[in-house]
C-alpha positions in Angstrom: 116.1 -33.4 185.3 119.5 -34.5 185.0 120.7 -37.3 182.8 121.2 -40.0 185.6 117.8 -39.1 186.9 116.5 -39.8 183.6 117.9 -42.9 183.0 116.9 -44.3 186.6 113.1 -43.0 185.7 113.3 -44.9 182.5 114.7 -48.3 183.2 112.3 -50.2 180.5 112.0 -49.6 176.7 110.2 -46.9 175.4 110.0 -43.1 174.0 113.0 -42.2 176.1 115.4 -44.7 174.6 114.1 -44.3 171.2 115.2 -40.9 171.2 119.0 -41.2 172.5 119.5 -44.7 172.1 117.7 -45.8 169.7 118.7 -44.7 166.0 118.6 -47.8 164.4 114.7 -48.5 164.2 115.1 -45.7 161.2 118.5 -47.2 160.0 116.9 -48.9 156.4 115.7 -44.9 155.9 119.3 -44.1 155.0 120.1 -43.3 151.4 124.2 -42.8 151.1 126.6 -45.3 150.9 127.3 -46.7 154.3 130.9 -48.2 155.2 130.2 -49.6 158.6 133.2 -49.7 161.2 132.4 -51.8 164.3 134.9 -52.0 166.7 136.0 -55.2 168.5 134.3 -58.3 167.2 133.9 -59.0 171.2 131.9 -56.1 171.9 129.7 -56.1 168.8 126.2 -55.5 170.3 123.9 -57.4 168.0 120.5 -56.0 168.9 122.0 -52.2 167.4 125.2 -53.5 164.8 123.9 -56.3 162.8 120.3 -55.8 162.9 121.1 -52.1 161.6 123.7 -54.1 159.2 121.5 -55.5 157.3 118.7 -53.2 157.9 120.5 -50.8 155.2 119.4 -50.9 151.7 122.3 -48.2 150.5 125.4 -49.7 149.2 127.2 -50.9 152.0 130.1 -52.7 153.1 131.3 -53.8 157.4 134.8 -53.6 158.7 135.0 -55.2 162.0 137.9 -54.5 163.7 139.5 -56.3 167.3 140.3 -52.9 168.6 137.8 -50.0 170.4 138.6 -46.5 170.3 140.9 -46.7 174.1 143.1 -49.6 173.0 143.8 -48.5 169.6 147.0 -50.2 169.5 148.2 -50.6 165.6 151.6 -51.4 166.6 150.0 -55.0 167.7 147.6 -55.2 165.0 148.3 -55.3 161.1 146.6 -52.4 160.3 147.4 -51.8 156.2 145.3 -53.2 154.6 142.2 -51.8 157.2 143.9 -48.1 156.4 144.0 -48.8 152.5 140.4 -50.7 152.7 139.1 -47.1 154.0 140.9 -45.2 151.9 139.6 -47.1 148.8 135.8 -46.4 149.8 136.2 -42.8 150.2 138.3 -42.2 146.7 135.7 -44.5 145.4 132.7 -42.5 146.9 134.3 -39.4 147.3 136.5 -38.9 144.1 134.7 -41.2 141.4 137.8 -43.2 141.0 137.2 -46.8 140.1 138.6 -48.3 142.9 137.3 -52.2 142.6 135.9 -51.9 146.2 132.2 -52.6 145.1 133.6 -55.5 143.7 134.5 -57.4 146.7 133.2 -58.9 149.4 131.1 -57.4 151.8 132.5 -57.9 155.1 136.1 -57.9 156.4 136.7 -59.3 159.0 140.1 -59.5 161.8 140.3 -63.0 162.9 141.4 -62.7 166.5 143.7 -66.0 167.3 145.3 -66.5 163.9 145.7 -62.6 163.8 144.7 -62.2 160.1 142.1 -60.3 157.9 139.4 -62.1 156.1 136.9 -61.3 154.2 133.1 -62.7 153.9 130.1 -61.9 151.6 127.8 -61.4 154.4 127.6 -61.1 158.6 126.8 -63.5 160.5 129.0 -65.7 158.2 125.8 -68.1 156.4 128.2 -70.8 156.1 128.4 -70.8 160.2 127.3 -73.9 161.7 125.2 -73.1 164.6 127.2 -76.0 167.8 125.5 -75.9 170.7 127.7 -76.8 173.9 126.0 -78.3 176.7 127.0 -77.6 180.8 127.6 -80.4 182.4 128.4 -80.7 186.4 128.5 -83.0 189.5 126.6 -80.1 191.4 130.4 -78.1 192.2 130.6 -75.9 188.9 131.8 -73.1 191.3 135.2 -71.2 190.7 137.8 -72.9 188.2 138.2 -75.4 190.8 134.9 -76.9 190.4 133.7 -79.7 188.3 131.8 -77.6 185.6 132.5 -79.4 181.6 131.1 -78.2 178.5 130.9 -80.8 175.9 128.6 -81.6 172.6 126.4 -84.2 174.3 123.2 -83.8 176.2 122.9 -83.8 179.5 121.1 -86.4 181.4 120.6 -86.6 185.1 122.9 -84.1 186.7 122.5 -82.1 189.9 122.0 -78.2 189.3 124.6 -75.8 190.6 124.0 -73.0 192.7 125.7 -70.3 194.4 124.9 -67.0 196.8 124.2 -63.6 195.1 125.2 -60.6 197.4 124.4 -57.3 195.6 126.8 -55.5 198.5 129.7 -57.9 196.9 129.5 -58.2 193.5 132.0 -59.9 190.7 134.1 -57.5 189.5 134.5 -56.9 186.0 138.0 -56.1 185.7 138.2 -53.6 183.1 138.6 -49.9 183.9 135.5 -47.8 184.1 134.6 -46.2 181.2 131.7 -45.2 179.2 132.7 -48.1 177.2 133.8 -51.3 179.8 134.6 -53.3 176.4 138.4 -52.7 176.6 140.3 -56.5 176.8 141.5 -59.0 176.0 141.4 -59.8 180.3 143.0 -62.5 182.1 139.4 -63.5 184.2 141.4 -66.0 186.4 141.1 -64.0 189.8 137.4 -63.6 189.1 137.1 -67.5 188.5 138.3 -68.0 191.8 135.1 -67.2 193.7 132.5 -69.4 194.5 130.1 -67.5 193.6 130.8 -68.0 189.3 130.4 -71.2 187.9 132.5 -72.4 185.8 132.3 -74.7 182.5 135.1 -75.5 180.1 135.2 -78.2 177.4 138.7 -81.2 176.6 141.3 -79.2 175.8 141.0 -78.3 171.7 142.5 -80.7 169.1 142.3 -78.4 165.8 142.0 -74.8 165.5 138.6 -74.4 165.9 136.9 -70.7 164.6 134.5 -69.4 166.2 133.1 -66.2 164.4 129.9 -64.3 164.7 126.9 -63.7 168.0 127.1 -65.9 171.2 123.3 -67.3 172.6 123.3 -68.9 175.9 119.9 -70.6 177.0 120.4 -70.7 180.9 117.5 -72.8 183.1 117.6 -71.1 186.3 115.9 -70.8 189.5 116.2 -67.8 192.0 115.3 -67.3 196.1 114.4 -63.7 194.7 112.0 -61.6 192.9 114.1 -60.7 190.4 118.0 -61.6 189.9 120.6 -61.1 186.6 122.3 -63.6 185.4 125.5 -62.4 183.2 127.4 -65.3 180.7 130.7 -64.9 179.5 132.9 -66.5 176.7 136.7 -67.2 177.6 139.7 -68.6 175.8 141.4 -70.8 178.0 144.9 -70.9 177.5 147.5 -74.4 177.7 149.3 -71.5 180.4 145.9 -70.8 182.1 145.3 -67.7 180.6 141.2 -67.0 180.4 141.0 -64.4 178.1 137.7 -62.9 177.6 135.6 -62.7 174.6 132.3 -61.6 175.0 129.6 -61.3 177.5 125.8 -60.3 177.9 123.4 -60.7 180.8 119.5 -60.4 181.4 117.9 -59.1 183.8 115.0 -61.7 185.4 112.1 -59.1 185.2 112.9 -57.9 181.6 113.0 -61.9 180.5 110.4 -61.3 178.4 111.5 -58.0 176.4 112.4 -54.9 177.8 109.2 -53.0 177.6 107.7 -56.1 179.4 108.9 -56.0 183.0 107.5 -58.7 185.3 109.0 -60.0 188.4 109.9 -63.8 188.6 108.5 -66.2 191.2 111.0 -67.4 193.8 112.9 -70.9 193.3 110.3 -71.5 189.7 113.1 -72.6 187.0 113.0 -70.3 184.0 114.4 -70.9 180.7 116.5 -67.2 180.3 118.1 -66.4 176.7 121.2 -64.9 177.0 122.5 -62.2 174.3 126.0 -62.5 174.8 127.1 -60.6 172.0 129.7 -61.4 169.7 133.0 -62.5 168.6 135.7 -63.8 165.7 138.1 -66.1 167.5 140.1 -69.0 166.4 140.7 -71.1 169.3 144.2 -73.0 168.7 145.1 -76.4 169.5 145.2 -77.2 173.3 142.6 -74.1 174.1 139.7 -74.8 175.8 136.3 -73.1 175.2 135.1 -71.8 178.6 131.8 -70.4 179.8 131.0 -68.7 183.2 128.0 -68.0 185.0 127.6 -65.1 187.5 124.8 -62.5 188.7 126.9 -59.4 188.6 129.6 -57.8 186.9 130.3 -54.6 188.0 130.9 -52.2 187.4 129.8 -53.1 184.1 126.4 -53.7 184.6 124.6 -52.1 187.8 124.0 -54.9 190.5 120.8 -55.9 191.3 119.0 -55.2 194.7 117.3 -58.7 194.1 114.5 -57.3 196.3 111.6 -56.5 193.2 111.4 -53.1 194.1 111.9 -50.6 191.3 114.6 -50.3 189.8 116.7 -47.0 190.8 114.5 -45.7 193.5 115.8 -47.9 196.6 118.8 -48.2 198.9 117.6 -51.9 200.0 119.5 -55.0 198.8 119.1 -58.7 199.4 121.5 -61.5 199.1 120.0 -64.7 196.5 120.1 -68.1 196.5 120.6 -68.8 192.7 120.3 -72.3 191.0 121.6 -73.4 187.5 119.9 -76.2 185.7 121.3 -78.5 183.2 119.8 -81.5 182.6 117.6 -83.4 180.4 114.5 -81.2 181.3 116.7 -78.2 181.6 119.0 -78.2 178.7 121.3 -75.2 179.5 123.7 -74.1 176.6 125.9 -72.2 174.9 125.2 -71.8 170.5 128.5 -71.3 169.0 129.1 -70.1 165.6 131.6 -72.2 164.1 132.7 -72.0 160.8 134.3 -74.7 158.3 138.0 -74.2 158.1 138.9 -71.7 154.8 
């Protein structure tokens, strides 16, 4: 069987991802010293990076960096003192030499925005306070055009938002294919132009405002199908316009519940979806706004789904959806940012 057969055969949790994807359910076995490199604050998967983090009991210290193997790009980046923070662990670890690296804090960090190192005893940051942003709408959230707000308070009574899902047109994900798609920063503006992504964005920023560590969305929503996706993603909205991306994460209706638990949803019933949008360290500068959209595809990114409830892999048959997003005082949907105080 060849590796894409495989994968389509085994499209829940279980032995098969344990064994190539799965490494870090043994990660507190390791015994060395462990300097953890993550690449791109904005593409640090939480389920795998941070749970294996602090799942290590060997001395240990977490560089996490804005850049991924294929961008590499240190002529944009200050790159020194990452270079010298390496080369002090291994002549400490390697050559005895006493180095002070023990000595200092845990994590360093590059603070995308301000474009600056900085260093914390721990990840997620525990001073963080948790903000939850609310999405707020007249019923026309759709495209950039729309009438979608993000703001502190609570909705009340507010008509949901809902769009068409056609599998056999999808919403790009405009980042070249790779086995990676975490490449960026993106300019998502042609994306937000379709009606079928809701869009969400808060009063422009008054103070730089950092937001540093993992992205949860609790979405309400409501689906004509027996199974649908619904993909969040985190954008910097620039005074010029410029919605850069941050992070995203999406679930899959049937795997709501975990993903060795597959069961199919019951058309138009509002579920309450939580949303792992992964993580990020940005500091949003004055007149930004914080942005969130709302989609059911991203390709090529994510595969799209056939919406239909048949397994997964093993059909050519798709369905266009009628989706529905909630957000009122029943159906609290929201974004928790981690803020953190200024420094």
């Amino acid at each position: 069987m060849n590796v894409i057969a495989e994968i389509l055969a085994n499209t829940q949790d279980g032995p098969f991802w344990w064994e190539h994807g799965g490494g870090w359910k043994d990660i507190d076995k390791i015994k060395a010293p462990v300097l953890n490199l993550v690449h791109t604050p904005n593409r640090l998967h939480a389920m795998y990076h941070l749970r294996s983090y602090a799942s290590i009991r060997s001395p240990k210290k977490l560089i996490i960096t804005p850049w991924t193997n294929e961008n590499y790009q240190p002529w944009i980046f200050e790159t020194t003192s990452f270079n010298q923070h390496i080369l002090r662990w291994l002549d400490y670890w390697l050559k005895g030499q006493d180095t002070g690296i023990m000595g200092e804090p845990a994590a360093k960090l590059f603070l995308m925005g301000a474009n600056r190192w900085v260093d914390e005893n721990e990840w997620p940051i525990a001073r963080t306070r948790w903000t939850k942003f609310y999405l707020h709408s007249g019923g026309r959230a759709n495209s950039f055009y729309g009438d979608g707000t993000l703001s502190l308070d609570a909705p009340q009574n507010e008509p949901q938002d809902r769009y068409t899902s056609d599998p056999a047109q999808p919403v790009p994900f405009i980042t070249e294919p790779s086995f990676a798609q975490i490449r960026g920063p993106d300019d998502y503006r042609p994306v937000e132009r379709r009606d079928d992504v809701l869009v969400y964005s808060s009063s422009a920023l008054e103070k730089e405002t950092e937001v540093c560590g993992p992205i949860r969305v609790e979405l309400y929503a409501a689906s004509s199908a027996r199974d649908a996706d619904f993909m969040a993603k985190l954008v910097d909205v620039w005074p010029n316009g410029f919605a850069e991306r941050l992070s995203d994460g999406m679930v899959r209706a049937r795997f709501r519940e975990g993903m060795d638990r597959p069961s199919l949803i019951e058309p138009e019933r509002v579920y309450r979806y939580n949303i792992d949008a992964w993580n990020t360290c940005q500091m949003f500068l004055p007149g930004h706004r914080i942005r969130l959209e709302i989609a059911s595809s991203a390709a090529p990114k994510y595969d799209a789904n056939p919406q239909t409830g048949e397994p997964l892999g093993k059909t050519a048959t798709v369905k266009t959806a009628e989706q529905r997003i909630y957000h009122d005082r029943e159906h609290p949907s929201l974004v928790t940012l981690p803020v953190a105080p200024e420094r």
